[in-house]
C-alpha positions, 0 to 999 in steps of 0.5 A: 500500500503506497504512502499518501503523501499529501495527506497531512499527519494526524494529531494522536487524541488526548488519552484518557483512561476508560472507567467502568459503566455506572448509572451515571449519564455524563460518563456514559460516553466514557465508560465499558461494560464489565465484561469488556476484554482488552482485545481488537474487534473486526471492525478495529481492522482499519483503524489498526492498519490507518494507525500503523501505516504511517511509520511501519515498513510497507513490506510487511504490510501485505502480509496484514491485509485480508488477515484476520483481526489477532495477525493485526493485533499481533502485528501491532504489537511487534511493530512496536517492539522496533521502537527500543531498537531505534533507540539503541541504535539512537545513542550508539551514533550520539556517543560516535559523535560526541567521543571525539568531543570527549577526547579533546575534553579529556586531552585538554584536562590531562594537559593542563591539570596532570601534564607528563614530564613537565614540573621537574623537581626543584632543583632543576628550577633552581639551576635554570634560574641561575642560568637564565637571570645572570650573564657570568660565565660559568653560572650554570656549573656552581661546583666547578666540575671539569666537562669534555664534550665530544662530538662527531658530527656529520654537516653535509651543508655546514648547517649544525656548525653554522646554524642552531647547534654551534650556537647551543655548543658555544651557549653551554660553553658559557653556562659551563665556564670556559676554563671548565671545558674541552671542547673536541669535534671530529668530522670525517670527509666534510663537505666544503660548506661543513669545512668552511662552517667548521673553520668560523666556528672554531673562532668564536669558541672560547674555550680549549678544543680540538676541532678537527676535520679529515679524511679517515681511511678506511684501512684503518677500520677493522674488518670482518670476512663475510661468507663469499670472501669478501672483507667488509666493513662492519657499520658499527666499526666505523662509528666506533672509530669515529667515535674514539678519534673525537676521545682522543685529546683525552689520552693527552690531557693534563686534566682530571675530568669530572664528565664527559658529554657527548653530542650528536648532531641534535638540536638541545637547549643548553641548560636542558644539557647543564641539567643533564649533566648536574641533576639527574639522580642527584643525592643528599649532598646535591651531588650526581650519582650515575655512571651514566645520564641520557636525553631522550631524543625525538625524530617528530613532536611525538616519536623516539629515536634511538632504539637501537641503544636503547635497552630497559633495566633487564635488556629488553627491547623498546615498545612502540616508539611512543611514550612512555617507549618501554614495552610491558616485560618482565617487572616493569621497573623501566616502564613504571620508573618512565610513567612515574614520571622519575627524573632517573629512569634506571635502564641498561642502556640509552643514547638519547642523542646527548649523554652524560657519562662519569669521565674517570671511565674513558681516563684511566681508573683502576675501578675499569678491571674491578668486579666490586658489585660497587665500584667495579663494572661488568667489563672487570668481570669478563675480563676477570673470567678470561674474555680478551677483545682484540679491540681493547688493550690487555689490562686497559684502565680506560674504556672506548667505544667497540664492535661486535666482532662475530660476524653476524652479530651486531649490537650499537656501539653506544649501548656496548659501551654502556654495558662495559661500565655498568655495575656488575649485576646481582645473579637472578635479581631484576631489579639490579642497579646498572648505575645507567638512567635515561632521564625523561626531563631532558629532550633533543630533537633531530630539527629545530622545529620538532624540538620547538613542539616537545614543551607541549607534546610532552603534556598528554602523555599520561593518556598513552600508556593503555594504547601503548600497551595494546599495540605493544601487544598486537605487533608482539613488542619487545623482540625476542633476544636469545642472549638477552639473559647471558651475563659477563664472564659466564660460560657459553656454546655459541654458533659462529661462522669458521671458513674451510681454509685460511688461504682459500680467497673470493668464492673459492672459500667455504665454510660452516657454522661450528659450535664453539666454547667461549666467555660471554662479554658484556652486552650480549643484550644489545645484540640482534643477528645481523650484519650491516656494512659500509657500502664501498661499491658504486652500487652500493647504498651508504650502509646495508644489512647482509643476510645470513648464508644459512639458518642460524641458531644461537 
């Protein structure tokens, strides 16, 4: 039965509720007999389908027609049951549109009510007073501690040394006093606008340095022989070298430094680096107390950096690059640590871009070959259980940044170095000290205007923790490290690659895998099976990573 359109909508009456018949004459318009049943008439047939025509739908209204008068009824009555339905499906769309709304209302209120990582404790406020309301050098270092900053940098067009972060180098210069730093710079093969840029840098420094800019060769990075012959150069052998040439005034130094900074090219704020290096895990005496204090470095307003370095305190992997970063494993210590809103986040290792370190390590201390659970470090104890690393001098006192030298093993040399000078940790105990912390106050972006946004994209972050779990969860976070639990010094059966012949070269060599019996070194943790190299060929992108030749096992 089609719609009547132009018939307009009736008014439904006033209801009014039927009373029983009386002897009354003005109710008897308005009255039922008593043996009146509640139940449609024949005649109530039309009325029934007029009434229900208006809103139900014209496909079951041929079912009704000729029917009799309890399918009408019945038909009425499921009809209506569609009402609680709509209404359902009514507040299911209101909440899609008002959840948006919510979550702005819920942003907002975190942002401005419980704002992540942005009322530091006091002592950072106070530093920061010092630094921004007077101009004497040296306002920002009130103990006087001696500070080598290291830095090897990569200026393709001499932007960093030019640009934003010369001039936060020279401005931590000066909060940090000029008679209190070394300052030591190293690039490899600069482009001439980096060389020229470097030059008019090194004129406004104001304090010793060692500013260098050459070409390295690459006979002097060590090599490792891969599968088909071929004697390639291991990615982190490089920046390690290029690393330890920026150490090397060090050797010669006449000072006993207190700190050693390193800088990569990241864009900071100077007092946010003087607050590294002198806030973070400060004690009763408002003196550091860490081997090791990093930033934490972001490549957008919201993603982290370097996971490549970064472990937590029981050498799990990162999560999901987004705060709080940790992924839920184990005992949670580095991720409760990171949405307790610590300013000493304890972990195994981290970069963040900007590091503070303990300088005695890269000097020379007896403390380097000790396996005290104190003062020694987990380096001491694998040394002290037979392992020798070509790379580091016998009975060396001081530490260097290092490789991986199995050839398909690879780990970052920032987190190796971490792990050499961390305390030795205590057998079965998660919650161990490593003397390592990432401190979340302290942030360094890789442009200037990811770090301008980092004020205010820090603010929410409180609200992220479920997600991050969920996701952490759905993509299978952390990765899974088979070595992740061999301490220093412990006895091991690894899987390395041994070649046939020695004397056999190109694709004449062959070889297998062989198990061997050795001494784990530290930083087993770091390390994921792999094998990335410098590209020397013309075809050949900067760096790769080179598959295995076989299944592996560990």
């Amino acid at each position: 039965m089609p719609f009547n359109i132009s018939r307009p909508r009736a008014r439904a009456p006033r209801y009014e509720p039927l009373r029983p018949s009386s002897s009354s004459s003005e109710d008897s318009e308005r009255s039922f007999p008593e043996n009146y049943c509640d139940t449609p008439k024949s005649e109530d047939f039309a009325d029934i389908e007029e009434r229900t025509s208006r809103w139900v739908p014209l496909r079951y209204m041929p079912a009704i027609r000729g029917g009799t008068v309890h399918e009408a009824y019945h038909y009425r009555s499921m009809a209506s049951l569609r009402r609680p339905r709509r209404t359902i499906l009514r507040c299911i769309l209101w909440s899609l549109v008002l959840l948006p709304y919510l979550a702005c209302v819920l942003v907002v209120t975190t942002m401005v009510l419980r704002p992540s990582y942005t009322h530091a404790p006091a002592h950072y406020d106070q530093l920061r007073e010092r630094a921004t309301q007077s101009l004497a050098p040296g306002r920002g270092n009130v103990n006087n501690e001696k500070v080598f900053i290291a830095s090897s940098i990569y200026d393709d067009e001499g932007m960093l040394a030019g640009g934003a972060w010369g001039k936060a180098v020279l401005d931590l210069v000066d909060l940090l006093g000029p008679d209190n730093v070394y300052l030591s710079i190293y690039e490899n093969d600069p482009e001439p606008a980096s060389k020229y840029a470097l030059e008019q840098f090194k004129e406004r420094v104001t304090c010793n340095s060692s500013i260098v800019s050459e070409h390295l060769p690459l006979d002097d990075v060590r090599r490792v022989t891969v599968p088909n012959g071929e004697r390639r150069i291991k990615r982190i052998a490089y920046l390690a070298e290029v690393r330890n040439r920026a150490l090397r005034p060090l050797q010669s130094a006449e000072v006993t430094f207190d700190k050693v900074l390193f800088l990569n090219d990241v864009y900071f704020d100077p007092v946010d680096a003087a607050q590294l290096l002198f806030s973070t895990n400060v004690d009763e005496n408002g003196r550091t107390d860490y081997r090791a204090a990093c930033a934490v470095d972001f490549i957008n307003p919201f993603k982290f950096y370097d996971t490549f370095a970064s472990r937590d305190l029981e050498g799990h992997s990162m999560g999901i690059p987004f705060f709080p970063w940790f992924a839920s494993a184990g005992y949670d210590a580095t991720r409760n640590d990171v949405i307790g809103q610590k300013d000493a986040v304890r972990v195994r290792s981290c970069w963040g871009g900007m590091i503070s370190y303990e300088a005695k390590w890269f000097q020379s201390t007896e403390a380097l070959a000790s396996t005290d659970p104190t003062e020694g470090t987990a380096w001491g104890v694998a040394t002290a259980a037979g392992h020798n690393d070509p790379q580091v001098p016998a009975n060396s006192s001081a530490i260097r940044f290092r490789f991986e030298d199995r050839t398909y093993w690879d780990a970052s040399e920032c987190c190796l170095v971490n792990a050499d000078i961390q305390k030795p940790r205590e057998p079965g105990d998660p919650y161990s000290a490593s003397g390592i912390y990432m401190n979340p106050y302290i942030r360094t972006a890789y442009d200037e205007r990811t770090l301008s946004w980092l004020w205010l994209t820090r603010r929410p972050e409180r609200l992220y923790s479920p997600i991050h779990n969920i996701l952490n969860w759905f993509v299978g976070f952390p990765g899974f490290n088979p070595r992740r639990l061999l301490e220093p010094g412990q006895e091991i059966t690894e899987k390395v690659w041994e070649y046939n012949s020695p004397y056999e070269e190109g694709k004449d060599m062959t070889g297998q895998w062989k198990e061997i019996q050795t001494i784990a070194p530290p930083g087993f943790f770091c390390g994921s099976r792999k094998l990335l190299v410098l590209g020397e060929k013309e075809d050949e992108p900067k760096w790769m990573n080179l598959p295995a030749p076989l299944d592996t096992i560990v």
